[in-house]
C-alpha positions as CSV (number, residue, x, y, z in Angstrom):
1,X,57.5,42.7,-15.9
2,X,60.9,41.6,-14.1
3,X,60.6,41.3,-10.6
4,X,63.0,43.6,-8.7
5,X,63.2,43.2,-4.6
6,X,64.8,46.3,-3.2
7,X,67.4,45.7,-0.5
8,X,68.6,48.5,2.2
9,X,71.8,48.0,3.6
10,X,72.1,49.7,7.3
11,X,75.6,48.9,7.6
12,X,78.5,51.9,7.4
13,X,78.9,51.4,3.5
14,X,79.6,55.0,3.2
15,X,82.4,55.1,5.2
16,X,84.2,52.4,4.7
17,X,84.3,53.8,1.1
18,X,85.8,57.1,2.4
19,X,88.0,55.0,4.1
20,X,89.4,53.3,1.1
21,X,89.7,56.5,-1.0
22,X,92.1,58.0,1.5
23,X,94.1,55.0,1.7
24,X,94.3,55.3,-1.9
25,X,95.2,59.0,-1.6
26,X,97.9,58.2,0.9
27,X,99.5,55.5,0.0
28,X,98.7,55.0,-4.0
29,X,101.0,51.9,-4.4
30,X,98.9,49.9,-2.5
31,X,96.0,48.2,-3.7
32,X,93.4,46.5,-1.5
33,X,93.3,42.6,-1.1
34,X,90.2,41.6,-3.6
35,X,87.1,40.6,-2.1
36,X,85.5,37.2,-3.6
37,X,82.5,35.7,-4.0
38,X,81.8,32.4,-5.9
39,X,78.3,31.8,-7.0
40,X,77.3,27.9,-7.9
41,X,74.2,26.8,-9.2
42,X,72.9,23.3,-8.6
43,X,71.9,20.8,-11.8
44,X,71.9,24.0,-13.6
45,X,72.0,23.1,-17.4
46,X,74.8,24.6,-19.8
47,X,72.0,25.9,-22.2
48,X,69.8,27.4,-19.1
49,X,71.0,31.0,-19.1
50,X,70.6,33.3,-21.7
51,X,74.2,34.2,-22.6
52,X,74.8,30.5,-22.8
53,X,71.8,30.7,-25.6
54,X,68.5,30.7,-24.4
55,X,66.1,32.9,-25.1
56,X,63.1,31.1,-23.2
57,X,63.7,32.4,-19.6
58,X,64.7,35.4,-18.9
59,X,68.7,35.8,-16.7
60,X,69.8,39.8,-16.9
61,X,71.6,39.6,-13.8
62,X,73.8,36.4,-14.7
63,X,74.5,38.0,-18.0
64,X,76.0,41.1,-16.8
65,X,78.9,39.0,-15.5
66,X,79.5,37.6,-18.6
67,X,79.2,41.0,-20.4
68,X,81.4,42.6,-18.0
69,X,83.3,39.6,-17.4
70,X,84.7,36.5,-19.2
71,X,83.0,33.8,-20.2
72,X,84.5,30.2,-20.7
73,X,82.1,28.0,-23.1
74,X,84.5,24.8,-22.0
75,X,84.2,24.8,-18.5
76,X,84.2,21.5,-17.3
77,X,83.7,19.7,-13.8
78,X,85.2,16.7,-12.5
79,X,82.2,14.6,-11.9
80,X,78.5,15.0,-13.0
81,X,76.8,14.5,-9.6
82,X,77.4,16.7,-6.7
83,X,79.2,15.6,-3.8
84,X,82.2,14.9,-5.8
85,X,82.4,17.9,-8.2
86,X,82.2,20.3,-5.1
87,X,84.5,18.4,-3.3
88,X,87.1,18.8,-6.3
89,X,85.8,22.8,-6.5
90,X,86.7,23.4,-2.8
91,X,90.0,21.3,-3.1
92,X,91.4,21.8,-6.8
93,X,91.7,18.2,-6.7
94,X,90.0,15.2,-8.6
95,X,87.9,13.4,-6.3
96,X,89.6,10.1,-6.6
97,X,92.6,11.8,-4.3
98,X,90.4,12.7,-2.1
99,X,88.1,9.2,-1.2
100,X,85.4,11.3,-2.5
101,X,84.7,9.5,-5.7
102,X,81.6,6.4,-5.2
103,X,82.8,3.2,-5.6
104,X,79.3,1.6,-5.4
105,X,75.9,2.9,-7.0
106,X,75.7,5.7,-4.5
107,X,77.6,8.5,-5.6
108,X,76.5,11.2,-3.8
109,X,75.8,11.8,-0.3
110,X,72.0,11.7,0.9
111,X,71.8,11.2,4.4
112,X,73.4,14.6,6.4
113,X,73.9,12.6,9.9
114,X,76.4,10.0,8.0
115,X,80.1,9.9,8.7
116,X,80.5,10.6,5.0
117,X,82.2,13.7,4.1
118,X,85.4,16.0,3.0
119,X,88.3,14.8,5.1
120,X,90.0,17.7,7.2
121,X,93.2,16.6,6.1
122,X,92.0,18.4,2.9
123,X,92.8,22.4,2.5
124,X,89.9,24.0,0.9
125,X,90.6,27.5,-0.8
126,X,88.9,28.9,2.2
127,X,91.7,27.9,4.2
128,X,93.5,29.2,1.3
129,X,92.3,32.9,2.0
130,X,92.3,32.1,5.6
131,X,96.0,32.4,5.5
132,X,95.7,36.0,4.0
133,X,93.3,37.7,6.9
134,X,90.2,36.8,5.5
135,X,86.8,36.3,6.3
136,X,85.0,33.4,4.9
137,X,81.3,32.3,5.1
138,X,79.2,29.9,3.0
139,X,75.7,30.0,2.4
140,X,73.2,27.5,1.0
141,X,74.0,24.0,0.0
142,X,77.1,21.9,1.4
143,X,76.9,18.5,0.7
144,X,79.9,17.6,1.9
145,X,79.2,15.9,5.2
146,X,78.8,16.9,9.0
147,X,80.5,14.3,11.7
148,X,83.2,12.3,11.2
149,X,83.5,9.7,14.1
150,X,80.6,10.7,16.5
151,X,77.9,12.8,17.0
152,X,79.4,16.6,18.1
153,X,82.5,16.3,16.5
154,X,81.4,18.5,13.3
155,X,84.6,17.1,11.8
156,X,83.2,17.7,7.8
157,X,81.4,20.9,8.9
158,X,82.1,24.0,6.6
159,X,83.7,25.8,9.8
160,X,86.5,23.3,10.2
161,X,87.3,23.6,6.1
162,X,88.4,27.3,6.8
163,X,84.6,29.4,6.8
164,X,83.7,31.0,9.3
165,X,80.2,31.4,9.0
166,X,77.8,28.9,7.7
167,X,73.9,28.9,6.8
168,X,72.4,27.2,4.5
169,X,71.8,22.5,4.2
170,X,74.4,20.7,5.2
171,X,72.7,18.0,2.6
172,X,71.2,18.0,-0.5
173,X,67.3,19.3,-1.8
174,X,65.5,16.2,-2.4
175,X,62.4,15.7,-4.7
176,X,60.5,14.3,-1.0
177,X,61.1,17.5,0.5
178,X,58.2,19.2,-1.7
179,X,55.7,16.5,-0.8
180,X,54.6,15.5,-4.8
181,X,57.0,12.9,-5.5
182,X,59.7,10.6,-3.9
183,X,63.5,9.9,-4.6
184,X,63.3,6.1,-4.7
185,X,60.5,5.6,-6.6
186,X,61.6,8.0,-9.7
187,X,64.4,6.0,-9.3
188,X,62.8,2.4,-8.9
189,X,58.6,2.9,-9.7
190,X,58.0,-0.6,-8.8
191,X,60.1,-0.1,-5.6
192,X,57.2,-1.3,-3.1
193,X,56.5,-4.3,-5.0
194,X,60.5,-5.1,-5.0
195,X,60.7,-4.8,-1.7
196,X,58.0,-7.3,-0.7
197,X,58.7,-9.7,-3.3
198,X,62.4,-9.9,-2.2
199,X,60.8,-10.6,1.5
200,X,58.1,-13.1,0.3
201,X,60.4,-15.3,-1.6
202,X,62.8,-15.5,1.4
203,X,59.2,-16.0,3.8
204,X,57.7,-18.6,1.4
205,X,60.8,-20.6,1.5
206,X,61.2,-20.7,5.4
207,X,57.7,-21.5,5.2
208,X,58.2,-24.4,3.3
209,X,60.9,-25.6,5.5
210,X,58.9,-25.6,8.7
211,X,56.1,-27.0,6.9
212,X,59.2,-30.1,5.6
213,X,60.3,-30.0,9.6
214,X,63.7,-29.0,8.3
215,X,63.5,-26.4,11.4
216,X,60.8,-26.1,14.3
217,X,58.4,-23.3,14.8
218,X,60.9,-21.5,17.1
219,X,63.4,-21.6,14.4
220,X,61.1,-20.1,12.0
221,X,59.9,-17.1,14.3
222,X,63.5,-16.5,14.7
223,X,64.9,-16.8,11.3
224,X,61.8,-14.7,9.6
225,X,62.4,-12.1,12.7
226,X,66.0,-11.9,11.3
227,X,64.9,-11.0,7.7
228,X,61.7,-8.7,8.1
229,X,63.3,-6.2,10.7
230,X,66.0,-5.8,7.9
231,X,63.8,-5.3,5.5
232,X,61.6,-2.7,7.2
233,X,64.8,-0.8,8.3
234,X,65.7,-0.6,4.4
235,X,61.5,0.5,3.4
236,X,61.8,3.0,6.6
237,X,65.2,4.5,5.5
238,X,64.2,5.2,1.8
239,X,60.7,6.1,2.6
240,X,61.4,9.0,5.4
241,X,64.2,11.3,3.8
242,X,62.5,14.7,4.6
243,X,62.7,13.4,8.6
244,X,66.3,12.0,8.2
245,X,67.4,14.3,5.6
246,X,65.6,18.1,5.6
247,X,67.5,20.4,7.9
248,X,69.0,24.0,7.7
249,X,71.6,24.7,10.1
250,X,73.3,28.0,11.0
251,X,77.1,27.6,11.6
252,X,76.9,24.0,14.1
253,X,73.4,24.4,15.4
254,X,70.1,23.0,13.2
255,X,67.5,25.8,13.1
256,X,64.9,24.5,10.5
257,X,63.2,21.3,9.9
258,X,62.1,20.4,7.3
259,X,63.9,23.1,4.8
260,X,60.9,25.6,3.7
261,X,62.4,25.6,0.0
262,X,59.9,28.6,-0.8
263,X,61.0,31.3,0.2
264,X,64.8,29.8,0.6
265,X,66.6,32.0,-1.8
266,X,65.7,34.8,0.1
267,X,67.2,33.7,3.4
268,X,69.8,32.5,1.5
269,X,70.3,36.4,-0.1
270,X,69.3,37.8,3.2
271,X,72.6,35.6,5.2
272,X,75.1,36.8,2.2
273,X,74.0,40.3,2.4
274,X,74.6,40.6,6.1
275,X,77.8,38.7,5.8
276,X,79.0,41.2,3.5
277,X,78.1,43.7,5.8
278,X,79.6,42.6,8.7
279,X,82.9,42.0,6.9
280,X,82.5,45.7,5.7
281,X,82.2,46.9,9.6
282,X,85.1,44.6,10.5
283,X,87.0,46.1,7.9
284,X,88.1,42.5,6.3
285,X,88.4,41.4,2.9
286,X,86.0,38.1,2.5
287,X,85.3,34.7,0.6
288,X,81.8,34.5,0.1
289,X,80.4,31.1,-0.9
290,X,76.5,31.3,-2.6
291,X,76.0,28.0,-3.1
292,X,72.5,27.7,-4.4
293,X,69.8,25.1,-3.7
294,X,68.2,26.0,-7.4
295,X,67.9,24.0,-9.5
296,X,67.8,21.0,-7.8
297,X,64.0,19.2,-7.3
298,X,62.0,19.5,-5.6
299,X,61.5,22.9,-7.1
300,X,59.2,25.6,-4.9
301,X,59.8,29.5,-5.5
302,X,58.5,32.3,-3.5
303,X,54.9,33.3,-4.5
304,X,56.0,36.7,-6.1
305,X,57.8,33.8,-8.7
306,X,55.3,31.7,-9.3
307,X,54.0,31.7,-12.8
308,X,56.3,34.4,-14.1
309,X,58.4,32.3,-16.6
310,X,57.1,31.1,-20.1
311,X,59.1,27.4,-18.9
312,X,56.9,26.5,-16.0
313,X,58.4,26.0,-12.7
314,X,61.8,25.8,-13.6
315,X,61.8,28.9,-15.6
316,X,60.0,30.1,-12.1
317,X,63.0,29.3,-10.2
318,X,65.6,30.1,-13.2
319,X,64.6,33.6,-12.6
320,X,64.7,33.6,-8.6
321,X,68.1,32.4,-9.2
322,X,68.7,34.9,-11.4
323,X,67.3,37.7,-9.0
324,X,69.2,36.2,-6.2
325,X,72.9,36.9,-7.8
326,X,71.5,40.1,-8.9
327,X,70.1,41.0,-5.2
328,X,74.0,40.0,-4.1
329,X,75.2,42.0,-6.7
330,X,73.2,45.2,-6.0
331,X,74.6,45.1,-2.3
332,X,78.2,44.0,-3.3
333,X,78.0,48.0,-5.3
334,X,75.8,49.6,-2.0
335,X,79.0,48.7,0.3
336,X,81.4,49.9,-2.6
337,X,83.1,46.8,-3.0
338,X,81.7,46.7,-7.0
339,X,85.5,47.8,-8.2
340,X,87.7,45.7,-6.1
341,X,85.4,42.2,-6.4
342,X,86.6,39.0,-7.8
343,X,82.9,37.1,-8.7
344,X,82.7,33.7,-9.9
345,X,79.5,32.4,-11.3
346,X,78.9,28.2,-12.2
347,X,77.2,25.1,-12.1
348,X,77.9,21.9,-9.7
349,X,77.2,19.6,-12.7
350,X,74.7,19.9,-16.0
351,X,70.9,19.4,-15.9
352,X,68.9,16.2,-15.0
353,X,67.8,15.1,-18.2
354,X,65.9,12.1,-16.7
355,X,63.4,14.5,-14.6
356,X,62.2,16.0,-17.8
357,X,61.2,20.3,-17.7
358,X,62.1,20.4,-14.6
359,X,65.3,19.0,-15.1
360,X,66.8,21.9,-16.6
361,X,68.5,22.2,-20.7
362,X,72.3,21.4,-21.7
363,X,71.7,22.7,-25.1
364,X,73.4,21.0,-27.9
365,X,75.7,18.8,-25.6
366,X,75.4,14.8,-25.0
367,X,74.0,13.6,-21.9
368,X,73.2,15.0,-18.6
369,X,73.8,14.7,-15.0
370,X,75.2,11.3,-13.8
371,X,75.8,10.3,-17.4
372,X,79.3,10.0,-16.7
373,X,81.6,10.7,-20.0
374,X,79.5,12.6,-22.0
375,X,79.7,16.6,-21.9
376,X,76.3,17.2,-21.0
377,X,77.0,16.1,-17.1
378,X,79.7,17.8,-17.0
379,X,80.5,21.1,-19.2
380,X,78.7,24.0,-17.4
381,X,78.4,27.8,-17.2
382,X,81.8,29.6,-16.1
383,X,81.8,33.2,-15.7
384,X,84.6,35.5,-13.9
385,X,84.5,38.9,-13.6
386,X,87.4,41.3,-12.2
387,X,86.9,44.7,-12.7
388,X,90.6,46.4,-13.4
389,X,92.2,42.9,-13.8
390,X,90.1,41.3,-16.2
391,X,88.8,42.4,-19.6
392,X,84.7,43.1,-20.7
393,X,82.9,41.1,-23.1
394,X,85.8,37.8,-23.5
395,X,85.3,34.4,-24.5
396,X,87.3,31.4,-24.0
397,X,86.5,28.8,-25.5
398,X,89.6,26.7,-24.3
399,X,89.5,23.9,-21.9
400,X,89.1,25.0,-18.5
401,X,87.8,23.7,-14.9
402,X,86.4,24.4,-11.7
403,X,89.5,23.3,-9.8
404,X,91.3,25.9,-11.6
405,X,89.2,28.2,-9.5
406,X,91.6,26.7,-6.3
407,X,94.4,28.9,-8.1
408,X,93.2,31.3,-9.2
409,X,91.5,32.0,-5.4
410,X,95.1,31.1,-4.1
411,X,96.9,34.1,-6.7
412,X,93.9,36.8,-6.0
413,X,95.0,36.4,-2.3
414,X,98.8,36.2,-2.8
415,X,99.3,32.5,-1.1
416,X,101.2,29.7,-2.5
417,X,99.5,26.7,-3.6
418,X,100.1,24.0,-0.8
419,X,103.2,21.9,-1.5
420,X,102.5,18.7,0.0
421,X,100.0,17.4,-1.7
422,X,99.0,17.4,-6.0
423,X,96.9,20.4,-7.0
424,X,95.0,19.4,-10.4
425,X,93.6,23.0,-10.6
426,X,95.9,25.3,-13.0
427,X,96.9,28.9,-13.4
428,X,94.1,30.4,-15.7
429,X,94.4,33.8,-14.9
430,X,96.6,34.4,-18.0
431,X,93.7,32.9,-20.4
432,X,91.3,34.8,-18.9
433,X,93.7,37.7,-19.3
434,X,94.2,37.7,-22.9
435,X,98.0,36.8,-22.0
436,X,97.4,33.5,-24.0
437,X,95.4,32.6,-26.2
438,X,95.9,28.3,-25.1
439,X,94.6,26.7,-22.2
440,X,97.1,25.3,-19.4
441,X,95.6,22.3,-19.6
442,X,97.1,19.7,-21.5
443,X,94.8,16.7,-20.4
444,X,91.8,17.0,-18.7
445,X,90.4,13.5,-16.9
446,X,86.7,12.7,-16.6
447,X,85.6,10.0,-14.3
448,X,82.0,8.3,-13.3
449,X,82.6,7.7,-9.4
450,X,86.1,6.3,-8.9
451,X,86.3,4.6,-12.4
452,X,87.7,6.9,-15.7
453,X,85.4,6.8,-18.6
454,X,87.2,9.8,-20.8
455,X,90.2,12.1,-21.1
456,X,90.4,15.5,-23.0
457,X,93.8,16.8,-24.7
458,X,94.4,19.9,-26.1
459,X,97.7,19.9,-28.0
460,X,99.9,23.3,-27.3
461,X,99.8,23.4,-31.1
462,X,96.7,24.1,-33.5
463,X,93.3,24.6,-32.3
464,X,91.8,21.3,-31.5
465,X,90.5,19.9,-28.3
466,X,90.2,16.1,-28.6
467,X,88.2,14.0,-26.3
468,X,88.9,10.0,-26.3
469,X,85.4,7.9,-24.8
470,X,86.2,4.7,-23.0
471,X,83.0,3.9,-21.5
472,X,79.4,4.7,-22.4
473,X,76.2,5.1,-20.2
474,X,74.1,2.0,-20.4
475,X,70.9,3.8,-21.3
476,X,67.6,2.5,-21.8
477,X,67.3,1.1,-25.6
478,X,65.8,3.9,-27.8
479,X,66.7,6.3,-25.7
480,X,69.1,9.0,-24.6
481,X,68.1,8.9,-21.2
482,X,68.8,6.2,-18.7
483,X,66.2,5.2,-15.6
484,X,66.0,8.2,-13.8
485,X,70.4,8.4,-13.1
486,X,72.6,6.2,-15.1
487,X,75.1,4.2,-13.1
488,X,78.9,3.7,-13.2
489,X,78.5,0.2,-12.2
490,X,77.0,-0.3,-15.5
491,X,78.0,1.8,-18.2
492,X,79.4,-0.1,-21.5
493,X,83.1,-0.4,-21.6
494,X,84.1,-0.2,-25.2
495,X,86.1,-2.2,-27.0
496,X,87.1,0.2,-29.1
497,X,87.5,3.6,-27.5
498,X,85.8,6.7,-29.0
499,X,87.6,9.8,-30.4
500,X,85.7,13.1,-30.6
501,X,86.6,16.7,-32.3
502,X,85.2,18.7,-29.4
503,X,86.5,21.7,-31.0
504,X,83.8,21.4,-34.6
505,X,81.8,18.4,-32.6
506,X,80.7,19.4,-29.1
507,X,77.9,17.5,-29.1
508,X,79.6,14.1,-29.9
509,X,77.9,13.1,-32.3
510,X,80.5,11.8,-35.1
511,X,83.6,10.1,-34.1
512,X,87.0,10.0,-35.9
513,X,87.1,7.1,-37.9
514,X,89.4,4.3,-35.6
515,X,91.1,3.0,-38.8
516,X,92.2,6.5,-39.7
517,X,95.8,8.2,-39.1
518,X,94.1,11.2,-36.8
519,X,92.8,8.5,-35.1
520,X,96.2,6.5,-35.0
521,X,98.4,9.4,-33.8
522,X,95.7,11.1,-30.9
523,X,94.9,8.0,-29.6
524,X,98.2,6.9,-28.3
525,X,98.9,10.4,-27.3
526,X,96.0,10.4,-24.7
527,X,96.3,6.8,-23.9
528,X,99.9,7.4,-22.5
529,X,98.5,10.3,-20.3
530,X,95.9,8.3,-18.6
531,X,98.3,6.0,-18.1
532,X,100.6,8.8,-16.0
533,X,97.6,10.2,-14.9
534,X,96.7,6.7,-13.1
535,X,100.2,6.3,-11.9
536,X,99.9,9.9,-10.2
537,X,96.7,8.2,-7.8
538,X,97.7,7.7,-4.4
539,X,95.6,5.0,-2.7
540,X,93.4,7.0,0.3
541,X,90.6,6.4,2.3
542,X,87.4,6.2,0.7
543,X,83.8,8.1,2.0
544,X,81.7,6.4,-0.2
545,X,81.7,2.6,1.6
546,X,78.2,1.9,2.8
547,X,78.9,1.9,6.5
548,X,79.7,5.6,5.5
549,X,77.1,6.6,3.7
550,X,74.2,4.9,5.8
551,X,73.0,7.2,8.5
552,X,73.4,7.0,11.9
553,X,69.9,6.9,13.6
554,X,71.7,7.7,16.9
555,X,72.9,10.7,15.7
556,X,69.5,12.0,13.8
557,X,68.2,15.2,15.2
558,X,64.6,16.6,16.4
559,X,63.8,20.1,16.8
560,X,61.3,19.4,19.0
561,X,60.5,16.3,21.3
562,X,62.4,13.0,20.8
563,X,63.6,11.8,18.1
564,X,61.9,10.6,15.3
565,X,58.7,12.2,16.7
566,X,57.7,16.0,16.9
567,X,60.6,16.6,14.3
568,X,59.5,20.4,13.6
569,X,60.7,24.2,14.1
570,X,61.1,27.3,11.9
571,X,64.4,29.2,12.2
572,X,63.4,32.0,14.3
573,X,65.3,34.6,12.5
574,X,62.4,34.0,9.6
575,X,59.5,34.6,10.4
576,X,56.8,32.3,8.0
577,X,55.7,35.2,6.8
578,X,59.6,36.7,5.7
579,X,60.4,38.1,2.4
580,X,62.7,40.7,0.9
């Protein structure tokens, strides 16, 4: 039996409906600004959800949308990890014009108190619908940095990117935070033994030399002084990210740590529900940001979840998610706002192949999450629904991406695109219209960090979506999977680049012969626009050096006591005990 959580709403929805009916009556010409919300999913794989094609786990809620809605089955994002593909999502821009594409092996950003982040200078759609009177609030999962320059200055918070309420992680869920299993040794299992080989080589050798009297005893203290503390700084850093990393804060001030991930949604449901409401009383339209923390390990669900999939734990949490956009849903309709709401649902990037079950499904497409060029990482879920404006029941199957959702926020709410800066998002309102029947986008570019590995062209004629492969994950040999994430810094470049049908051939698995004519006359055609496409990238500041990324010990919080001792509370709001 589907679980179904009840919520009562004790806000005026009543009358701000009366309200709207007589401004209706009055004055029929005018139509009320659109609310919006924008669900995204984390790591959630393109073959997770049942009108994506499953039939293991059960989604009702996510479906409606795309039964009453439209639903784009080549919805792409601009990088398959997630600090740059929300990044791009807030911005309508590819992260490599932002400094928010890696240039190293780290390519997301793990540590919260870093000075890593979304530069201000950036105009997220938020301050998009900022400019049109509305109120904006995100909940659950940011990801996009917290302090810029020092501790206070909240310079990549959410509320100076145009929201103006935030709950929810300014970082990431991390598989530490759930106490089975640790980042860095998924990543590297014979991490301990790496990092005290690497120090007993250098000891042995210093050893030697005092034993050769190349340098005294003092020297030797000194020197082996020098290269342990080091070295226990790096096992200390990697070993503690649920004290360094776990925290939920509401709008500047941290409230939880660690993050009790069951039980999370909930909150989470319970902070967009009351945002709504006190939008509703304020008589504002708003921009309301779900950003999930499923499916992203660790994975924990509330109890009344547990075991009620036939996939395990992540079929567990596939349905929380699910009853969590319904539960948003249900209240959108109890305040009357069903009619006049623009709802987005999607996906940060595809499922974590590496992880295994709980690393979520991307159906028949190559590759996963960090892979780089192949769809897998990077084609997700896109749903929009528009009651009045859009039609029931569409598909899409043309090219389309989350930065398009910058402009097609920015049209809903009447404001121009900014001017002084280049907007990669396009116009997709007429696709999803019906008004055309071809994408606005020409090329599409996919990167892996700050290097591109692929570009996508749909000709203006025909039907075909071509996709030419310049690089290749480097994964492990008899295998489609690399060790745990695959890295830029290694993928094969290829000599010969690869072009796919992505129209009859989505999962990539034939390409066009090279010596062919197809092949001689795409090719160049695709070639030429990454060549204007590079020529478009303005050199900017990166956030992904290391002196970035690394976190600042001095600006690490504590709940209660002194840093890094005592580091617990409970947001008071929730009880342990608090459901819905």
């Amino acid at each position: 039996m589907y679980v179904d959580y009840t919520i009562e709403l004790t806000t005026a929805g009543p009358n701000m409906m009366a309200v709207n009916w007589l401004i209706l009556m009055l004055f029929p010409c005018v139509h009320p600004a659109p609310n919006i919300i924008l669900f995204i999913a984390d790591d959630l794989g393109y073959g997770d959800l049942g009108c994506y094609g499953n039939t293991s786990v059960r989604t009702p809620q996510i479906d409606s949308l795309a039964r009453d809605g439209v639903k784009m089955t080549q919805h792409l994002t601009a990088a398959s990890t997630c600090t740059p593909s929300r990044s791009a999502f807030l911005t309508g821009r590819y992260p490599v014009r932002t400094g928010m594409a890696a240039t190293g092996l780290m390519r997301v950003n793990t540590w919260p108190y870093s000075s890593c982040g979304l530069p201000s200078s950036e105009i997220t759609f938020a301050e998009q619908t900022k400019k049109a009177g509305y109120l904006n609030g995100y909940i659950g999962k940011w990801h996009l940095g917290l302090h810029k320059d020092r501790i206070g200055d909240f310079e990549h918070h959410p509320l100076k990117q145009g929201f103006d309420y935030f709950y929810g992680t300014i970082g990431t869920n991390l598989d530490d935070f759930g106490y089975e299993t640790k980042v860095i040794t998924n990543q590297r299992p014979y991490w301990y033994g790496e990092l005290f080989t690497i120090w007993a080589v250098t000891a042995v050798a210093l050893w030697s030399l005092l034993r050769s009297k190349y340098i005294g005893t003092v020297m030797f203290i000194v020197l082996i002084t020098l290269w342990t503390v080091p070295i226990i700084c790096v096992y200390l850093l990697f070993e503690n990210f649920t004290l360094l990393s776990s925290f939920v804060h509401r709008n500047f001030e941290l409230v939880e740590q660690p993050i009790r991930l069951a039980g999370l949604s909930q909150r989470l449901v319970n902070e967009g529900v009351e945002f709504m409401q006190n939008a509703t009383v304020a008589r504002q339209p708003f921009l309301l940001v779900m950003s999930w923390i499923h499916m992203h390990v660790a994975i924990k669900t509330a109890k009344q979840f547990e075991g009620r999939s036939q996939f395990g734990r992540y079929g567990d949490a596939l349905e929380e998610l699910d009853w969590s956009v319904g539960a948003i849903l249900k209240a959108l309709e109890q305040l009357g706002h069903g009619d006049n709401t623009l709802i987005y649902f999607t996906s940060d990037n595809g499922g974590h192949l590496e992880i295994g079950t709980d690393g979520g499904y991307n159906g028949f497409l190559k590759g996963g999450k960090t892979h780089g060029a192949p769809d897998g990482g990077i084609r997700v879920p896109g749903i929009v629904k528009w009651p009045s404006v859009l039609p029931r029941g569409k598909v899409t199957d043309e090219p389309t991406s989350l930065m398009d959702i910058y402009n097609l926020v920015s049209t809903a709410v009447g404001v121009n695109l900014p001017s002084d800066r280049e907007i990669d998002g396009e116009d997709i309102l007429p696709l999803l219209k019906g008004d055309v029947s071809v994408s606005p986008r020409e090329f599409m570019f996919h990167y892996c960090g700050n290097r591109l590995e692929a570009a996508r062209y749909r000709p203006k004629g025909g039907s075909k979506t071509w996709k030419l492969v310049t690089h290749e994950p480097n994964l492990i040999p008899g295998s489609k999977l690399c060790q745990f994430v695959c890295s830029c810094n290694f993928n094969i470049h290829l000599a010969t680049p690869k072009l796919y049908d992505m129209t009859s051939d989505p999962g990539e698995t034939t390409p066009i012969d090279s010596n062919s004519k197809l092949y001689r006359d795409i090719t160049p055609i695709i070639q030429n626009a990454i060549y204007n496409h590079k020529n478009s990238i303005k050199p900017v500041e990166s956030q992904f050096t290391w002196a970035k990324l690394a976190p600042k010990l001095t600006w690490q919080p504590c709940c209660n006591g002194h840093f890094p001792f005592n580091c617990e509370c409970i947001d008071p709001k929730y009880s342990e005990n608090f459901t819905l």
